[in-house]
N, C-alpha and C positions, 0 to 999 in steps of 0.2 A: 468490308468493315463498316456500310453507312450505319449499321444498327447499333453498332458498339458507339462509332462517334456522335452519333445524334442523340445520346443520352443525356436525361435531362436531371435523371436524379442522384447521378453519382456520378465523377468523371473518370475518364476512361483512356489508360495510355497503353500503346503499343512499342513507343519508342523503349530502349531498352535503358539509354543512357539518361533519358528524361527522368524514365521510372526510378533508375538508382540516383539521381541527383533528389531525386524527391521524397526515397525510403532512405536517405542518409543522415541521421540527426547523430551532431556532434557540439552543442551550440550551448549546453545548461540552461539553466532555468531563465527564462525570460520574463519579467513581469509585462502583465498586459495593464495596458489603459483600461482606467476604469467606467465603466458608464455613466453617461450626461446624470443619471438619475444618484447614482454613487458620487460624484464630484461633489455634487449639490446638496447633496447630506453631508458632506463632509465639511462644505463652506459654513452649515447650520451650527457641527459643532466644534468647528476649529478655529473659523471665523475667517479661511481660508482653504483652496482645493487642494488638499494634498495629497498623494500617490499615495498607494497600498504600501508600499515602502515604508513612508512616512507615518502614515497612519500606525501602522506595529510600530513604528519606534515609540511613538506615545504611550502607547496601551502599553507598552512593555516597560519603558519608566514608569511610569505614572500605577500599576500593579505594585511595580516591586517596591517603590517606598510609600504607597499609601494603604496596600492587603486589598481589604475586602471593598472598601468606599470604591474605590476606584473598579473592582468588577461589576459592583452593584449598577454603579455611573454609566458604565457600557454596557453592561446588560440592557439596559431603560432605552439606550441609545439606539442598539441595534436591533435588538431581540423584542420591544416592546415589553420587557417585563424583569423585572429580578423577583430570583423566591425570596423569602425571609423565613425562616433561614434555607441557604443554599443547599442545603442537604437534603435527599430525598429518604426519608426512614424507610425500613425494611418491609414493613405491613403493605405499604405501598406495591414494592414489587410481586409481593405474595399476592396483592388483590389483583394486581392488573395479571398474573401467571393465570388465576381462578376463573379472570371473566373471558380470557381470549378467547377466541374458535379453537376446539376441541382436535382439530385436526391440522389446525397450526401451532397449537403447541405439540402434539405428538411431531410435528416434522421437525421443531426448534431440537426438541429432545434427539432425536433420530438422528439429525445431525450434527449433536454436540457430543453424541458416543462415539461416530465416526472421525470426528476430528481428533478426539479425544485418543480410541485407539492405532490413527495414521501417525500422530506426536510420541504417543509412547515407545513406537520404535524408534526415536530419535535420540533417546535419553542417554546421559553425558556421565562418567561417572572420575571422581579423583582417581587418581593412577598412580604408584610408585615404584620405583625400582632399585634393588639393591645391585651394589657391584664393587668392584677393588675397591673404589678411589671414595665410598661411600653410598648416601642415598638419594636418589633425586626422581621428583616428579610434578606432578602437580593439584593442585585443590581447587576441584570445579564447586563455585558457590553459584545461585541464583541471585539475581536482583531480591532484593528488600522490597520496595516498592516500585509500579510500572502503573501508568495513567494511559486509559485510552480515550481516545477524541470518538466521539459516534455522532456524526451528522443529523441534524433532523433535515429541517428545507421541505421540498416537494418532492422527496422520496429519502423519508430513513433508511438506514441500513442496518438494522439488527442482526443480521448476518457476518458483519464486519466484526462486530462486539464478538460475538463466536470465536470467529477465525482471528483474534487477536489472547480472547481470557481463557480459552481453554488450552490455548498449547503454553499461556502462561502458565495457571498452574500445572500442566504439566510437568514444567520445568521447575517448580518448586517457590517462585515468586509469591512471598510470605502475603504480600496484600495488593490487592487490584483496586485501583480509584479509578473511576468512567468519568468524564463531562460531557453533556448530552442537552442544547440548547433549550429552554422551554417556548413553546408556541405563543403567541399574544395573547393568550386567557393565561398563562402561567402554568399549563400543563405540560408535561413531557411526555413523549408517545408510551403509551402504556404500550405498545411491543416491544418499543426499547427497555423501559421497564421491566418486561414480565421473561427477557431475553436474559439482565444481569441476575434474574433469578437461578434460572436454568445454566448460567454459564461459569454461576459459581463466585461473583466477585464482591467484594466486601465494600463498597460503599459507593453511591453513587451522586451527583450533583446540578442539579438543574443550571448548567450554567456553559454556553455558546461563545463560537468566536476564536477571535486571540485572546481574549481576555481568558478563558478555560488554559488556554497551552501557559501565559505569562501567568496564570494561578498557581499550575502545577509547576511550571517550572522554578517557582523561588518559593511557593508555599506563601499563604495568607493566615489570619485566624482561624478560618473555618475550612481551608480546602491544603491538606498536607503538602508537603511538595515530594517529589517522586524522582526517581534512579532515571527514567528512558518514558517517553513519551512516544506512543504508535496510535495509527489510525488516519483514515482518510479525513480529507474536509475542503472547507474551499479557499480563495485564494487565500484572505491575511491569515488562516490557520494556518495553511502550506508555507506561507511567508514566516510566519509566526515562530515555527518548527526548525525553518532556517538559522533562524538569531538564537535562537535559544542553545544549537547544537552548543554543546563544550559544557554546557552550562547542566545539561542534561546528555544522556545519550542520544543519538540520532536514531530516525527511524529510515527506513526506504523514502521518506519525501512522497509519498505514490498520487500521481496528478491522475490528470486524467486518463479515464482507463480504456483500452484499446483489444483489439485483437485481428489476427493475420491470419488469412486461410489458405494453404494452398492445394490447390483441385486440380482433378486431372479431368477427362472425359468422360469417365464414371462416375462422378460424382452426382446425388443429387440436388439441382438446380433447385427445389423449392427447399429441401434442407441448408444450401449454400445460403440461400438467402434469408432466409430463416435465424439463421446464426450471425451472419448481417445486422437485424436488426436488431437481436439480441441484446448485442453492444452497443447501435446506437442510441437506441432509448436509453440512454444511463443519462446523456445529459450534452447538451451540443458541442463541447468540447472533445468528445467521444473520438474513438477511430477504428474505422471499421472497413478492411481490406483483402482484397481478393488478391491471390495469384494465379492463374490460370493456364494450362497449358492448351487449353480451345476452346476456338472464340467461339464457338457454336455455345457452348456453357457458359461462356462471357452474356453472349446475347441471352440464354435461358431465365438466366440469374437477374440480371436487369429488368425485364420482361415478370418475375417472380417477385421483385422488389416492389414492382407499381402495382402487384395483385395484394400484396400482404399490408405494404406501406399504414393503406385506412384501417385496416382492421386494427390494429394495436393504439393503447390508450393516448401513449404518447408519442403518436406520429408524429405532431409538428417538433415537437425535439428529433425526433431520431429522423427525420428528414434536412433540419438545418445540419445536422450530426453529418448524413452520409454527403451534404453538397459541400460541407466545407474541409471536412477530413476523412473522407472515405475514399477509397479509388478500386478501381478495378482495372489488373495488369495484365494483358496477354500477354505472357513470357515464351520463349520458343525452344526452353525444356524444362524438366524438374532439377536441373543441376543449377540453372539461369535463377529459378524461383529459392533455392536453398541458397543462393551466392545473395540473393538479395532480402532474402529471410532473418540472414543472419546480420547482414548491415542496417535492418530496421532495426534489431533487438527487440519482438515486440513482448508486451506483457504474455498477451496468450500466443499459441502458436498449435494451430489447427490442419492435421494433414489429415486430408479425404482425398485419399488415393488410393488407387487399387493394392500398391505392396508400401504400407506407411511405414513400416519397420525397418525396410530400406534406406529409407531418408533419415530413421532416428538419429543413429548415429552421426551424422552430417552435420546433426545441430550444435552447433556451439554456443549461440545465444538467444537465450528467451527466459522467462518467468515460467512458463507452463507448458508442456507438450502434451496436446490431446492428442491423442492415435486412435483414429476411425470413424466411422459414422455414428459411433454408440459411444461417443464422447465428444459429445458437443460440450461446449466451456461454459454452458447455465449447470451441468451438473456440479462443476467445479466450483463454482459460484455458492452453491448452498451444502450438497450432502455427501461428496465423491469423499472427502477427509482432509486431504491437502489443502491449508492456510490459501485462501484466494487472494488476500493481502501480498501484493508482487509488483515488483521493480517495472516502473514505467520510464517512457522519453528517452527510449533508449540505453537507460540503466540497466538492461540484461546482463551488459557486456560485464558488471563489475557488481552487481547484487544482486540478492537471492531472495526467495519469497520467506514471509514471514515461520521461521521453526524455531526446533528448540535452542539453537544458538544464539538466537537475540535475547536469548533474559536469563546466560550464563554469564557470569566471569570468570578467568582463571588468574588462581596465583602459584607463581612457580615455586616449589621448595625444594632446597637444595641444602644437607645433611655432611660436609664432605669428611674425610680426614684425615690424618697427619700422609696419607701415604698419598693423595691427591695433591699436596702443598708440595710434597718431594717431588712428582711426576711432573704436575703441570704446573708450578712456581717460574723454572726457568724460562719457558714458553710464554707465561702472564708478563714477566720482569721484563722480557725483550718488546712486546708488542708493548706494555706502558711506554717504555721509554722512547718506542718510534714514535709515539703519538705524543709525546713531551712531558707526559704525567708521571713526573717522577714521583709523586708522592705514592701512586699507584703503587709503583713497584717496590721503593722502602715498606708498604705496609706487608708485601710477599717477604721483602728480605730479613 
């Protein structure tokens, strides 16, 4: 094992019990310290250092009873810029669709029909049913209005915007509002732009931060307010998301994004690794983990890491990425690596093994199951169909990746009569009156 253990760029456990005290997250959301250089901006305009915590609680008063002053104020603060007005008109996204690369828009297209028709099979329809006692069933409506958050930073994600507006409207969500930060000249990425073209949404907003989530979520003069707020971002927007829930519907929260491999001796070591870094380049919070049943691919994989590492743009991310959250597990079966697969929950969940179909069934928790070596999770990422928007931090165990159930509601109806009050009156009378509610049962009587 000295090649496994003297690894320098990912670390590296054999122990079993270690390995599961270290894929077991049960803990919620932790907020992190913020950096000397974030404190410091913050003492500039609060005139005190106050946690990300703190900070959203500002932003999110200071929106709701001042509108737009007050996102304009943070906008300038954070962003270096507010539009005037915040609204980006439509020409805009028509011109930025015009100018992109010809072959990035045919891919945007290509994978907005595909998502388009993996959601169609999802579609939810009112139900009713007659019987003795009357009619009962229920009336699936869609959200009215749904806001999604799309990061700019040092790597947009127009892709997100996709795997968010199109299984919208697939579901029938009347209007799509985006917030989409603008850069220090005041621009917004024209792929984000030339993306809500392509993806169908009705109006878009140069405007970043918490301040976007506490806009949509109480409505200002100029930016609507909205049913359920979805999409990635960074911390005070993920904070942001939190306070707001009740207020609005919740989204998945989706932090940082992750993925779990588990490999057998066939697998290949420069594709292991390969998919490795995949996910670490996303951003050093990243997690990106092997399970292994031999260490001879343990050693491969590492050895394929330090080849590949320079070549990608953002190696120094996806290097702090794999030293501070990535691990590589020699486990001593594939039963050992599904007992611990499933206690990670991760977002994705990657089997490259000789019979993967065998393990399927096994899974109980995850966001995504890749099956094979011709489904590596960048495809999932942009054009395979299924929403890539997926339950992280362990949230496998209890949520599901973004479809068409997030931008339904249902309302029960229930038709009954007189021979339903004869049948099940008696029944209704005696459970009121266990539970003390006699008013209950006089309205039966």
């Amino acid at each position: 094992m000295s090649n496994l253990e003297s690894s320098s760029i990912v670390p590296v456990l054999t122990d079993m019990d270690e390995a599961r005290a270290q894929l077991t997250r049960r803990g919620g959301f932790v907020e992190p310290e913020l950096s000397p250089r974030m404190m410091e901006r913050n003492r500039e305009l609060f005139g005190e250092a106050h946690t990300a915590g703190e900070v959203v609680d500002r932003i999110l008063r200071e929106v709701k009873s001042e509108g737009d002053a007050a996102v304009r104020r943070y906008s300038v603060a954070y962003d270096g810029h507010a539009l005037d007005p915040f609204e980006i008109p439509r020409q805009a996204w028509d011109a930025a669709l015009d100018e992109i690369d010809a072959e990035v828009r045919a891919a945007l297209e290509l994978a907005a029909e595909r998502i388009k028709a993996f959601h169609e099979k999802q579609v939810r329809t009112s139900w009713f049913e007659t019987e003795e006692l009357g009619l009962f069933g229920q009336i699936v409506r869609p959200f009215e209005r749904i806001g999604v958050y799309t990061p700019g930073g040092s790597a947009p994600l127009p892709s997100s915007l996709l795997m968010i507006a199109v299984p919208a409207r697939v579901a029938g969500v009347a209007e799509i509002v985006v917030c989409a930060p603008p850069a220090k000249d005041g621009s917004v990425s024209p792929l984000i732009l030339a993306t809500a073209a392509v993806a169908g949404v009705d109006r878009v907003f140069g405007v970043g931060g918490a301040q976007a989530i506490a806009a949509m979520a109480y409505g200002t003069e100029s930016i609507p307010g909205v049913d359920k707020i979805l999409g990635p971002g960074n911390l005070f927007v993920a904070i942001a998301k939190q306070k707001v829930a009740g207020i609005v519907a919740p989204d998945q929260l989706p932090g940082p994004t992750e993925t779990l491999l588990i490999a057998d001796e066939r697998a290949d070591a420069e594709h292991v690794a390969a998919d490795l870094l995949a996910q670490a380049e996303h951003d050093e919070a990243a997690s990106a983990i092997l399970l292994t049943t031999s260490a001879e691919l343990a050693s491969a994989v590492l050895a394929a890491l330090e080849r590949q590492l320079p070549e990608i743009e953002r190696a120094a991310i996806a290097a702090v990425s794999l030293a501070r959250n990535g691990r590589v597990v020699v486990v001593p079966s594939l039963e050992a690596a599904v007992e611990l697969a499933n206690a990670y929950a991760p977002e994705h969940l990657c089997l490259l093994v000789e019979n993967p179909w065998a393990l399927v069934s096994r899974i109980t928790h995850a966001g995504g199951i890749f099956v094979g070596a011709e489904s590596p999770e960048a495809l999932g990422d942009y054009t395979a169909g299924p929403s890539h928007v997926m339950p992280t931090g362990g949230t496998a165990r209890f949520s599901s990746p973004v479809h068409i159930g997030d931008f339904l509601r249902v309302m029960t109806l229930m038709a009954a009569n007189d021979r339903a009050i004869t049948e099940l009156g008696p029944a209704t009378i005696a459970l009121a009156r266990a539970e003390g509610l006699t008013a209950h049962a006089r309205a039966i009587e």
